[in-house]
N, C-alpha and C positions, 0 to 999 in steps of 0.2 A: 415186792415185799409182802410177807404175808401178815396180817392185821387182824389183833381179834380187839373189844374190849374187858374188862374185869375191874375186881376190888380185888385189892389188895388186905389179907388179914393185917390185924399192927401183929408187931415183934413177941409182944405177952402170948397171945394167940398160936402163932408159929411156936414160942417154946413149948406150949404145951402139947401141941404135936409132935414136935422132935424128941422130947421128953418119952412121949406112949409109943413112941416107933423102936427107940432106943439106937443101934447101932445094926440096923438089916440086914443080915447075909444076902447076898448078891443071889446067887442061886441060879433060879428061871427070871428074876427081876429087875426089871431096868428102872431102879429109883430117882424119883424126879428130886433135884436139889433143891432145898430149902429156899433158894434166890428165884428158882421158878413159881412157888406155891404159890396160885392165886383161884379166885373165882371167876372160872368163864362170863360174860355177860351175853357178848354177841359176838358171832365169830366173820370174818369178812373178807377170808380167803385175801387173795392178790388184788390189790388197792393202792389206789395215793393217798398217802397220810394227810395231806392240806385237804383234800377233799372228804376225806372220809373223817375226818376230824372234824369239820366244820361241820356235817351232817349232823355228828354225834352230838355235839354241842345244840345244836336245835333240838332235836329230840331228849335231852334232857333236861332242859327248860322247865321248871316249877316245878324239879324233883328233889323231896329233901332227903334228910340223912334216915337212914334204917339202921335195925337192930337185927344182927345176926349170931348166930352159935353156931361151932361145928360139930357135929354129930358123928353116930356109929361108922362103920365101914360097911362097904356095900361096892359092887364091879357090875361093867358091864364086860362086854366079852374081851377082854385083857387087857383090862384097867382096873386098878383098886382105886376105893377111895374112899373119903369121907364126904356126909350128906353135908347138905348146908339149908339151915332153918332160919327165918325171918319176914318178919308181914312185909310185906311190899314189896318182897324179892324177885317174885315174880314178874309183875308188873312192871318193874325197874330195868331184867333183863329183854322185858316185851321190848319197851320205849327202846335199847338198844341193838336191838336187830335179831332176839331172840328168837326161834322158833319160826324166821325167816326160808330155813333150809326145810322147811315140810315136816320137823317131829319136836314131838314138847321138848321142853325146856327141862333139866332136871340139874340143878343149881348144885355142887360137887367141887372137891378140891381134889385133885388128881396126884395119887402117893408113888404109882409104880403104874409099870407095863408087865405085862408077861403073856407068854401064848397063849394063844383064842386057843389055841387045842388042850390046854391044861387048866381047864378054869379049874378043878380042885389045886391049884398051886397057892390061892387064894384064902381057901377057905379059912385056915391056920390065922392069916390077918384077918380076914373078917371076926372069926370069933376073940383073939383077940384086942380088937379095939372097938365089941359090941356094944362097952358100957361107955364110952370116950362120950365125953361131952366137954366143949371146951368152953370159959368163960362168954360171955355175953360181950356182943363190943359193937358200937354205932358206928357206921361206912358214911364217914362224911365226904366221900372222894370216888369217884370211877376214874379208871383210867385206861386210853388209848394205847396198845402196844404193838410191838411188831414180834416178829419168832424167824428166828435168823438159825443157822446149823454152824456149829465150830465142831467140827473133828467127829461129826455123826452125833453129837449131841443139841438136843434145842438150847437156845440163848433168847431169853426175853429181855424186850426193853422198853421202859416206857417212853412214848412222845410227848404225850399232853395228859393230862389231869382238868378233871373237870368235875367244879366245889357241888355237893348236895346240900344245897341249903334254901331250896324255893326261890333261888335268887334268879335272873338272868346271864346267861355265863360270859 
């Protein structure tokens, strides 16, 4: 089972993405569903959830909640998406295994795929959602998932949830 963790935007948030996206012609794009949008934290490839859950949960031990916004669009090579801003974001996804795999961390909600050979397929939604800035909203919650394939599409799900509040979890 493949395991990463993330936050979860709330619902206010997500509308206002789905809102600026509007209804996307399919095109070169293979649009990620609303039920997927989340914040990478740490990614953990093939894993057992009881073990790699329990890791998590230590490593986020006397973490509290942050403030986040979603930002412009920006890709790496056939990936759109929106930036993600907030103090301690970084440091939050370190404590989760960020930056683990050898290259920084760059905190992003992932809107679409499309070919590495057609990065201008993009441009169109970047300038489009340049000025997007979504509400402000406090991440009291990470959480542990898996990423499973139904019919050549990802399916995420969450296992465990774990509170950001300086508490011990």
């Amino acid at each position: 089972m493949t395991l990463f963790s993330a936050l979860i935007p709330p619902d206010g948030v997500l509308d206002e993405v789905a809102t600026a996206l509007g209804t996307p012609e399919q095109g070169d794009f293979r649009w990620s569903g609303r039920e997927n949008w989340h914040i990478t934290l740490g990614f953990y490839g093939e894993d057992g959830a009881a073990e790699r859950g329990d890791w998590l949960a230590e490593r986020l031990v006397g973490t509290g909640p942050i403030d986040l916004r979603l930002e412009k669009a920006a890709t790496f090579p056939g990936v759109l998406w929106l930036s993600v801003t907030g103090t301690g974001l970084h440091e939050l996804a370190v404590k989760a295994g960020a930056e683990s795999e050898g290259r920084p961390y760059v905190a992003h909600l992932t809107l679409a795929r499309f070919p590495r050979d057609r990065p201008e397929a993009a441009s169109a939604w970047e300038e489009r959602l340049a000025g997007f800035t979504s509400e402000t909203w406090t991440a009291t919650e990470a959480v542990l998932m898996s990423s499973d394939h139904e019919r050549g599409l990802p399916r995420y799900r969450v296992i465990r949830s774990y509170a950001l509040n300086h508490a011990r979890a």
